[in-house]
KEVO-672138 format. One line per 3 residues: their letters; for each residue x, y, z of C-alpha. Coordinates in steps of 0.001 Angstrom, whole numbers. Each point is the difference from the previous one (the first is absolute). Layout:
<recs>
a = X/Y/Z | ... $
</recs>
This chain:
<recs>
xxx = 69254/149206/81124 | -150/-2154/3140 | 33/-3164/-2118 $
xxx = 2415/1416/-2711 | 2572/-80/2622 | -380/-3140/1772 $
xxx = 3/-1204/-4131 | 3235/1449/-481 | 1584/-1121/3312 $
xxx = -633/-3250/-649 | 1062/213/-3286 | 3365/1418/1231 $
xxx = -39/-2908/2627 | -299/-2658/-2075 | 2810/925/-2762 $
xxx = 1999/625/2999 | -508/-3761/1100 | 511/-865/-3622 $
xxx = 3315/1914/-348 | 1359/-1664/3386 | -1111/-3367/-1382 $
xxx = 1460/494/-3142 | 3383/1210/1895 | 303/-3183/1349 $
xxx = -756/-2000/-2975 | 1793/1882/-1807 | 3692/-670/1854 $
xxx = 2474/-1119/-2138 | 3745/-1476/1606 | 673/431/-3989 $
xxx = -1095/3703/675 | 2257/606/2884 | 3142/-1569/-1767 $
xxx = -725/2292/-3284 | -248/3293/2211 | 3066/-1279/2169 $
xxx = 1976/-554/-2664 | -1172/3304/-1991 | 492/2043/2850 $
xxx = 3818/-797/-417 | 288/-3778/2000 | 1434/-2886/-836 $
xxx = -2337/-2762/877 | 983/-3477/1259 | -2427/-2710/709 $
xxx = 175/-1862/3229 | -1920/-2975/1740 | -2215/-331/3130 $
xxx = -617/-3399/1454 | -152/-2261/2974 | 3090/-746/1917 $
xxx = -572/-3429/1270 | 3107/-216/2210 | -539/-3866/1450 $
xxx = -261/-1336/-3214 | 3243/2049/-1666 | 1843/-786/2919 $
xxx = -1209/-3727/95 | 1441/-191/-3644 | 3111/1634/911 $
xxx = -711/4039/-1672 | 330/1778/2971 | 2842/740/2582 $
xxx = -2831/830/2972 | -3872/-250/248 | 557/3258/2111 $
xxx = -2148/-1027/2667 | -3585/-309/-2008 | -3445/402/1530 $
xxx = -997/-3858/-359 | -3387/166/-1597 | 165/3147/-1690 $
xxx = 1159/1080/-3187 | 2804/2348/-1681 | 274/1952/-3176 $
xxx = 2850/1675/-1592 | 1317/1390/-2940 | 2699/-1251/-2842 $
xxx = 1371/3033/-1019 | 2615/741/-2886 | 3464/2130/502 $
xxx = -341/3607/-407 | 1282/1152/-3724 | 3615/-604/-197 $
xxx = 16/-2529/3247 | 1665/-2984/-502 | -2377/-3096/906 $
xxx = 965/-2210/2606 | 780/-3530/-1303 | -1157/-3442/1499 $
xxx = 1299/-3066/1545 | -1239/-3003/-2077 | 1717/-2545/2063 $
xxx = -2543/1565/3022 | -2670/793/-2906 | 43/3382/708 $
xxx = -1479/2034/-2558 | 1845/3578/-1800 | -1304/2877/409 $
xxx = -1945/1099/-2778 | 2074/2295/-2210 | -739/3796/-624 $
xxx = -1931/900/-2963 | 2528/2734/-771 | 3837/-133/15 $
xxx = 1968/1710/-2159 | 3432/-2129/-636 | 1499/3199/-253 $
xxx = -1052/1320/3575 | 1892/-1874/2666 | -2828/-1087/2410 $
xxx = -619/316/3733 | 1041/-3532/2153 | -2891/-2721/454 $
xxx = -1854/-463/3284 | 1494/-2007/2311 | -1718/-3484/-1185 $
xxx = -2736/-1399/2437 | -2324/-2709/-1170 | -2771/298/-1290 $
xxx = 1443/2074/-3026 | -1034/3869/0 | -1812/-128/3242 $
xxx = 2107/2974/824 | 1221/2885/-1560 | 2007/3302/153 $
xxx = -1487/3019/-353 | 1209/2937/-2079 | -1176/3467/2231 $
xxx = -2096/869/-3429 | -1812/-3241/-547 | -3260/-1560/625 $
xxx = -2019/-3263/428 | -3298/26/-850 | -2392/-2673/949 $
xxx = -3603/-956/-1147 | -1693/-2226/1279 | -3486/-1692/1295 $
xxx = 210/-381/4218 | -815/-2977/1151 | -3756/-1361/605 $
xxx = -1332/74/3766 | 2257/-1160/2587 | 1347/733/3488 $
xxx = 3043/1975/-663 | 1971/1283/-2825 | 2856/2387/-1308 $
xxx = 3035/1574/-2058 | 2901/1072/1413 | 3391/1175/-1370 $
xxx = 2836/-1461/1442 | 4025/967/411 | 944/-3149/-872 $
xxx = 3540/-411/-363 | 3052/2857/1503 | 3321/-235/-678 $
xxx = 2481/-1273/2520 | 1480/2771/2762 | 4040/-233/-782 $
xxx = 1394/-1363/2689 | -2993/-837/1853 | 591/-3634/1728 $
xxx = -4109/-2107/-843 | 523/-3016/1739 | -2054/642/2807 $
xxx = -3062/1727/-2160 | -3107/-2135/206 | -1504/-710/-3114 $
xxx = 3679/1071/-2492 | 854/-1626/-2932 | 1628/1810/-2736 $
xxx = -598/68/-3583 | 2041/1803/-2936 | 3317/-72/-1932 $
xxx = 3099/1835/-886 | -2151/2082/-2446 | -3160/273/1574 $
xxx = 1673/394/3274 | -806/-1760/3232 | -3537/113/1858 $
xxx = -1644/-1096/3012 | -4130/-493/644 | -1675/2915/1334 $
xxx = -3443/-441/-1398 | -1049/3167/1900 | -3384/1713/-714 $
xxx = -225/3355/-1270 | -3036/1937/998 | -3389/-1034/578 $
xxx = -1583/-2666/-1710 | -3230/1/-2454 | -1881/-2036/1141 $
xxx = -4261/-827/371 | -907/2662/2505 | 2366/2936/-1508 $
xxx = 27/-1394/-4029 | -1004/2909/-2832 | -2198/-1974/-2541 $
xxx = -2883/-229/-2109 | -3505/-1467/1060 | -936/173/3627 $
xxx = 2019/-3022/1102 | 3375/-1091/770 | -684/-2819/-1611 $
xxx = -136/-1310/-3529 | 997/3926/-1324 | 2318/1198/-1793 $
xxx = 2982/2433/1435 | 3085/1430/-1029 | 3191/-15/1927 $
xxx = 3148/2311/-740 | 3206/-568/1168 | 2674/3219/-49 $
xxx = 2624/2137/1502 | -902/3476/-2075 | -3323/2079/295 $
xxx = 560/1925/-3571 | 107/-3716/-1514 | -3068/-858/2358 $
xxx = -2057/2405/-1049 | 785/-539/-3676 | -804/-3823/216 $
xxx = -3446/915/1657 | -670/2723/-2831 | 808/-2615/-2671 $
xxx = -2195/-2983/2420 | -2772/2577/338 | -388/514/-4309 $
xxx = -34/-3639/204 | -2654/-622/1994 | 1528/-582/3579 $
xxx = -997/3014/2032 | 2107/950/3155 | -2652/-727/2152 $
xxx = 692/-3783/-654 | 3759/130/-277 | 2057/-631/3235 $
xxx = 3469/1442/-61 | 3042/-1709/1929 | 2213/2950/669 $
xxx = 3624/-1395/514 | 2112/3141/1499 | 3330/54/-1166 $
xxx = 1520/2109/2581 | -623/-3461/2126 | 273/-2838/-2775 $
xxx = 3120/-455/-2306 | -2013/658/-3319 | 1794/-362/-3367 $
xxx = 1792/-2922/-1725 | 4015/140/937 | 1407/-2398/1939 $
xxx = -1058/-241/3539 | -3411/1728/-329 | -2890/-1069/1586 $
xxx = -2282/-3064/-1827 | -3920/270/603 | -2804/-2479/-687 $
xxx = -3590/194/346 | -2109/-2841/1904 | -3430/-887/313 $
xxx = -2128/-1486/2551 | -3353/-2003/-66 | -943/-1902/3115 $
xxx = -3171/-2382/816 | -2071/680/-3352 | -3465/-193/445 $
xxx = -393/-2164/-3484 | 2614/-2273/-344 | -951/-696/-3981 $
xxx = 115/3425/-694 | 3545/909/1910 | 1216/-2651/-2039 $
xxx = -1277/1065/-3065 | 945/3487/905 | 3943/-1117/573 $
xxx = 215/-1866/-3306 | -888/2659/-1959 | 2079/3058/1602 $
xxx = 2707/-186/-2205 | -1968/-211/-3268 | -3081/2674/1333 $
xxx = 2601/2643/1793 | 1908/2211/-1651 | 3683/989/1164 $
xxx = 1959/2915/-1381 | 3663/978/734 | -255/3764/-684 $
xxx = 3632/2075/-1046 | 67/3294/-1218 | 2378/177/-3534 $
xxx = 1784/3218/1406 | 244/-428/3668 | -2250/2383/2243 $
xxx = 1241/2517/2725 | 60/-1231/3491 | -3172/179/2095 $
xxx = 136/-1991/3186 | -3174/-660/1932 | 453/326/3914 $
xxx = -831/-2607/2360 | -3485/-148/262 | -1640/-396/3408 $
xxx = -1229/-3398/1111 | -2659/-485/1931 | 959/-300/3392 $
xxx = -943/-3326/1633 | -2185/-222/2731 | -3367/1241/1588 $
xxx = 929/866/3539 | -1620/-3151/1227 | 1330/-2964/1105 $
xxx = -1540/-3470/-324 | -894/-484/3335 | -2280/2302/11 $
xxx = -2442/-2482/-1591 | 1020/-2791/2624 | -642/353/3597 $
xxx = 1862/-3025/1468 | 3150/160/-2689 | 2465/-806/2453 $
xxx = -2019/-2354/1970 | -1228/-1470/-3004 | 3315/-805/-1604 $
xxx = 1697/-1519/2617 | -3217/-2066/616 | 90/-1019/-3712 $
xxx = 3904/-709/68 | -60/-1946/3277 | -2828/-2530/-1288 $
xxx = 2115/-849/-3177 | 2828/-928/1588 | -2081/-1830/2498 $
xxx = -1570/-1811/-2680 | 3366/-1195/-1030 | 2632/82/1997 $
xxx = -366/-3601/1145 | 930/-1419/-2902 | 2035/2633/-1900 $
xxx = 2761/2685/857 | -598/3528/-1242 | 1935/2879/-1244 $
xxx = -1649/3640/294 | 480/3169/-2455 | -1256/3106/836 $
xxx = -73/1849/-3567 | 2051/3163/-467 | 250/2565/-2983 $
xxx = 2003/-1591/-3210 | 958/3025/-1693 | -501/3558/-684 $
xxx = -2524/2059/-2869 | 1694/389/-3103 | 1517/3506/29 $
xxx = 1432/-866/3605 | 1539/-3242/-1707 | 1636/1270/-2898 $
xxx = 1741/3019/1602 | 1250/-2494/2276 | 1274/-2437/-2675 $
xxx = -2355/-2644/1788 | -2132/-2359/-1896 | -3525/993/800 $
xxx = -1195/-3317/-1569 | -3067/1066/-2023 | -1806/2281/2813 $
xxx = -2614/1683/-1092 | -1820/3220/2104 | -3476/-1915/181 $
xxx = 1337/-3053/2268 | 1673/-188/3084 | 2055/-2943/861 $
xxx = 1277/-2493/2793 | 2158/-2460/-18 | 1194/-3195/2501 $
xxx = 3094/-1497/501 | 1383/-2834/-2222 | -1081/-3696/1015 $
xxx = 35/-3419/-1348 | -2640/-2475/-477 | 2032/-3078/917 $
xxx = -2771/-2711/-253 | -3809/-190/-1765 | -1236/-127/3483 $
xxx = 1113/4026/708 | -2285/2889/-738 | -330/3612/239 $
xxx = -2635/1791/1855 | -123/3849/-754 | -2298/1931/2365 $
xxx = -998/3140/1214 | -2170/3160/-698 | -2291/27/-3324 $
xxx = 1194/3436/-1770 | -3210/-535/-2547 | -1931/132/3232 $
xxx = 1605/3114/1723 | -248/2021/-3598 | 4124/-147/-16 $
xxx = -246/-2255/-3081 | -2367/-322/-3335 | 1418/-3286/265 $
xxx = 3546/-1625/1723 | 1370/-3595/-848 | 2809/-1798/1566 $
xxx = 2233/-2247/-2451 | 2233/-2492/350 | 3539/458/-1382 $
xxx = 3246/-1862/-783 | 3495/1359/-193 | 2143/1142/-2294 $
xxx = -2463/29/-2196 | -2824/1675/2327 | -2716/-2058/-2209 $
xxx = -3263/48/1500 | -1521/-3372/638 | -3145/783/2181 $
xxx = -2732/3063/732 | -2405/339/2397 | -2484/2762/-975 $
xxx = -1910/1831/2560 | -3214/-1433/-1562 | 1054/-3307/1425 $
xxx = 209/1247/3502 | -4006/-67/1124 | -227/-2187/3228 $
xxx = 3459/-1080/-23 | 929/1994/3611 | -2896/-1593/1817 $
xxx = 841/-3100/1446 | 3328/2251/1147 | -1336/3209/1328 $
xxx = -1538/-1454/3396 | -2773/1897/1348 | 79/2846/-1953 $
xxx = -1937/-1607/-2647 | -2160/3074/-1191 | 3758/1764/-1184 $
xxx = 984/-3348/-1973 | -571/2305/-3041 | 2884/1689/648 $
xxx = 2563/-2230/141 | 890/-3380/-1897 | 1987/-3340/0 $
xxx = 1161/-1872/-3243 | 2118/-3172/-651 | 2525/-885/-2625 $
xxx = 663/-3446/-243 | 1162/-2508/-2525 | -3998/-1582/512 $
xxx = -3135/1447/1101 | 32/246/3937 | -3602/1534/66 $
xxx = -2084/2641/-1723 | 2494/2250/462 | 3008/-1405/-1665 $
xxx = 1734/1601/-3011 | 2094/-3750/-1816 | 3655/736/-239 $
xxx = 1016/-1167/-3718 | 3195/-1940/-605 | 3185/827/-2566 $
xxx = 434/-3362/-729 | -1740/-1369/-2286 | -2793/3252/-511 $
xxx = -1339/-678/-3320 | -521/3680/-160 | 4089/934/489 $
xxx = 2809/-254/2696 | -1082/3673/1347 | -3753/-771/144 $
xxx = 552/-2383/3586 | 2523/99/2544 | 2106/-3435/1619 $
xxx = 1276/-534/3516 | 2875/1308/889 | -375/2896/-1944 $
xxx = 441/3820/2212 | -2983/1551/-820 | -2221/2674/1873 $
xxx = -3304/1698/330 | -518/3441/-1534 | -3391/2147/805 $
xxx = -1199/2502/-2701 | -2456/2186/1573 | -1685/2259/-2813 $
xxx = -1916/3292/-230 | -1348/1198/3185 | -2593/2480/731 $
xxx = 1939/3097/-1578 | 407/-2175/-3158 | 3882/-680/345 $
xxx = 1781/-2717/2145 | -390/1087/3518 | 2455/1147/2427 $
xxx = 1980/-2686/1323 | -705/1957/3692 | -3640/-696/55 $
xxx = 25/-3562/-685 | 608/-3203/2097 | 2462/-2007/-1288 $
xxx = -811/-3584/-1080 | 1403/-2654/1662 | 1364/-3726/-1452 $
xxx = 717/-2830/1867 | 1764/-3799/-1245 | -779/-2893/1608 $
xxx = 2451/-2915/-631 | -1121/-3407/377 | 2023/-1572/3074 $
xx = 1970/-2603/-500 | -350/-3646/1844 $
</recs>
C-alpha cells in the first residue's frame, strides 16, 4: 500500500513538472493576440528596442539626450495611434521619422488629434482610459541593475502659465495637437530585478510580461485572455496608471506616456549586445482597444515604498566628519599651488514623479529606485582642468546596490563620463590621513582629459569623436556632475536624509 502511494505521488509529481514545462513551451504571443482579439480587442503591433540617445542626437534625431546614464543602456517602445488617432507626421528636412499610422481608421469616423510629435517617432503615446499595452519579452542576462518604468511623458501647457524660468522646458505640439511641455514623470513603482514577476528562478535571461492600463475590468480581461495563452499572472507585472491623477484618453491636452528600460554594467558584454539587437524582432508589443469602449474603472494610487531604513550612513563610519574634511583638505593641498579651484556641494535636482507632475515640473526621468545629487554648473576652460568627485562610498554603507557619478553637458544634458562604484577600491587612501583602516568607506576619483593616475575616469571630446558630437564634451562647454545613487538596503533609492552628500571640486589650471 506503502509503495502504491509513494508510486502514485510520484507519478502525480512528475506530470505536474511535465504540465508546467509544457506551459512554458507551450506560450504562444500568436496565442495571446488570437484570445485578445476574440475576446472583443482590436490588436495593434508595436516595437521594443534600444534607445541609443548619443548616437540619435549625434545625427541630429533628437531634441534632448534627457540627461542619460553614460554607460548604460535604454529601451523603449514605437507604438502606433490608438484606432481613429491621427499619426503624427515627420520632419524630413531634420529626418525625423512619422509616426506609424493606426491599423484601423475608418474615413468615415473623424479621428482623435496626433500626439504632440517628439523624435524618435511613437516613443510616446496617449492613452484611451479602456486600453492596454502588453509587453513580452526576455529580461536581460546577468548584470548589475535593471528595469521598466512607465513614464508621464509629455502634459499639456497650464493657460497662462509664464515657463521661462522652468529648468529643463521646452515645448512640443501644434495647433491641432495642442501645445506641450516635458514632464517625463514616473508613475508608480518600477519592475525591476529584485521585485520582477517571471518565469525561471532568475531575473535574468526569463521571460515576463508587462501591462500597461488605466481600467481593472480591462486588466483583468487581458490577464484571462494572457493566462489561456500561456502567460500566467504570476509572471505578468501590471503598471497601473490612475486616472483620477493622469490625464488618460486621447483629446487634446491629455496626458502622453512612454515606457523606458534600463540595463546598466552587463556582466557579458557579447551577450547584452546580442540581447539589444534582437529586442525588436524577439519581443512582442501589443496596443490593446476594446471595439465598444469599456465602463470606467480607475485604479487608486498605489502605495510606494517609502524610502529609507531609519539609518543614516554614518553609522558605518566613525570619523565621517573628521574624515571628510581630512580628505577635502589634502586635495586641495595637492593642488592649489598650481591651480585655482571652484567647490560644489551637491543638492537635490528634482522631485519623484507624482510630486513633479502635480506640480507641472519636469521630473527628468526619476525613477523610485535612485536617489540623486547634483553640483553646480562649471566649465572646463583648458585640457589641464579636472574634476575630482569625493566623498562617502554608498555601496559600502548598504545605501546603494551601486551609485555612479557622470559627467554632463548643457542643453543637451548628454552624459560624457561615469565613474562606477566598482572603480572606487583604494582610491581614498592616499587622502584619508591616519585613518587608514576606514579608507573603505570613502573614495576619491579624477576626471580629466588624460589619465592623472589609477584613478582617473578620460574626459572624451565633441570634436572630432568618431563615435558622435554627444559621445565627448569640448572646453568651454557648462557642464556638471550628477550622482545616481541606486537601491539601498530596503530595495528602493534611499532617503535623501540618511545619506552624505557627495562633494565635486574643479581645479583650473593657473595661468602664467
Amino acid at each position: 500500500m506503502k509503495k502504491g502511494l509513494i508510486l502514485l505521488l510520484a507519478v502525480l509529481l512528475i506530470a505536474c513538472l511535465a504540465v508546467s514545462v509544457g506551459a512554458a513551451e507551450d506560450r504562444s504571443p500568436a496565442d495571446a493576440r488570437t484570445n485578445l482579439e476574440n475576446a472583443g480587442f482590436l490588436v495593434q503591433d508595436g516595437i521594443l528596442y534600444e534607445f541609443d540617445t548619443l548616437r540619435l542626437a549625434s545625427e541630429g534625431k533628437v531634441l534632448t539626450v534627457f540627461g542619460n546614464n553614460a554607460g548604460s543602456a535604454y529601451v523603449i517602445l514605437n507604438l502606433p495611434p490608438a484606432p481613429e488617432q491621427d499619426a503624427a507626421p515627420g520632419d524630413a528636412e531634420r529626418n525625423w521619422d512619422p509616426e506609424m499610422p493606426t491599423a484601423y481608421d475608418d474615413p468615415e469616423v473623424e479621428n482623435y488629434p496626433e500626439n504632440p510629435y517628439f523624435a524618435p517617432a511613437g516613443m510616446h503615446f496617449k492613452l484611451r482610459q479602456d486600453e492596454a499595452v502588453v509587453v513580452i519579452t526576455k529580461l536581460p542576462d546577468p548584470c548589475k541593475y535593471w528595469s521598466f518604468i512607465v513614464y508621464d511623458m509629455f502634459s499639456a501647457v497650464m493657460e497662462g502659465k509664464d515657463y521661462s524660468t522652468t529648468q529643463g522646458f521646452f515645448k512640443v505640439g501644434n495647433e491641432r495637437s495642442g501645445d506641450y511641455h516635458t514632464i517625463f514623470a514616473s508613475v508608480g513603482s518600477p519592475v525591476n530585478l529584485l521585485n520582477a514577476k517571471h518565469d525561471g528562478d532568475s531575473p535574468f535571461g526569463t521571460e515576463t510580461v508587462i501591462v500597461i492600463c488605466a481600467n481593472s475590468t480591462v486588466r483583468d480581461t487581458v490577464l484571462k485572455q494572457l493566462a489561456e495563452a500561456g502567460y500566467p499572472e504570476d509572471i505578468v507585472n501590471v503598471m497601473e496608471i490612475p486616472s483620477g491623477v493622469y490625464r488618460v484618453g486621447l483629446e487634446k491636452g491629455r496626458d502622453t506616456f512612454s515606457l523606458f528600460g534600463r540595463i546598466s554594467q552587463p556582466e557579458d558584454r557579447e551577450a547584452y549586445e546580442k540581447y539589444m539587437k534582437g529586442l525588436a524582432e524577439n519581443a512582442t508589443v501589443l496596443r490593446v482597444t476594446p471595439k465598444e469602449e469599456v465602463e470606467e474603472a480607475p485604479f487608486p494610487v498605489a502605495p510606494l515604498q517609502a524610502r529609507g531604513s531609519g539609518h543614516h550612513e554614518t553609522e558605518k563610519l566613525v570619523n565621517a566628519a573628521e574624515n571628510l574634511d581630512t580628505i577635502r583638505r589634502n586635495i586641495l593641498d595637492q593642488y592649489k599651488d598650481e591651480y585655482d579651484y571652484e567647490e560644489f556641494f551637491t543638492t537635490i535636482p528634482f522631485y519623484d514623479g507624482i510630486t513633479s507632475y502635480l506640480n507641472d515640473m519636469n521630473a527628468q526621468g526619476d525613477v523610485h529606485d535612485a536617489a540623486y545629487l547634483i553640483s553646480g554648473d562649471f566649465e572646463l576652460k583648458s585640457d589641464e582642468d579636472f574634476v575630482v568627485v569625493y566623498g562617502v562610498n554608498h555601496a559600502y554603507t548598504g545605501k546603494a546596490h551601486y551609485f555612479n557619478a557622470v559627467l554632463h553637458e548643457r542643453p543637451m544634458v548628454n552624459g560624457v563620463c561615469t565613474i562606477y562604484d566598482s572603480m572606487l577600491a583604494g582610491s581614498a587612501a592616499q587622502y584619508i590621513g591616519e585613518h587608514q583602516d576606514e579608507a573603505e568607506g570613502y573614495y576619491v576619483y579624477k576626471m580629466a582629459r588624460t589619465p592623472m593616475d589609477e584613478h582617473t575616469a578620460v574626459i572624451p571630446y565633441a570634436t572630432g569623436n568618431e563615435q558622435g558630437r554627444y559621445y565627448g564634451v569640448d572646453n568651454g562647454s557648462p557642464v556638471f556632475i550628477l550622482f545616481r545613487v541606486y537601491l539601498d538596503e530596503t530595495g528602493v533609492g534611499a532617503d535623501y536624509y540618511e545619506l552624505v552628500y557627495d562633494r565635486v571640486i574643479v581645479f583650473h589650471k593657473k595661468t602664467k
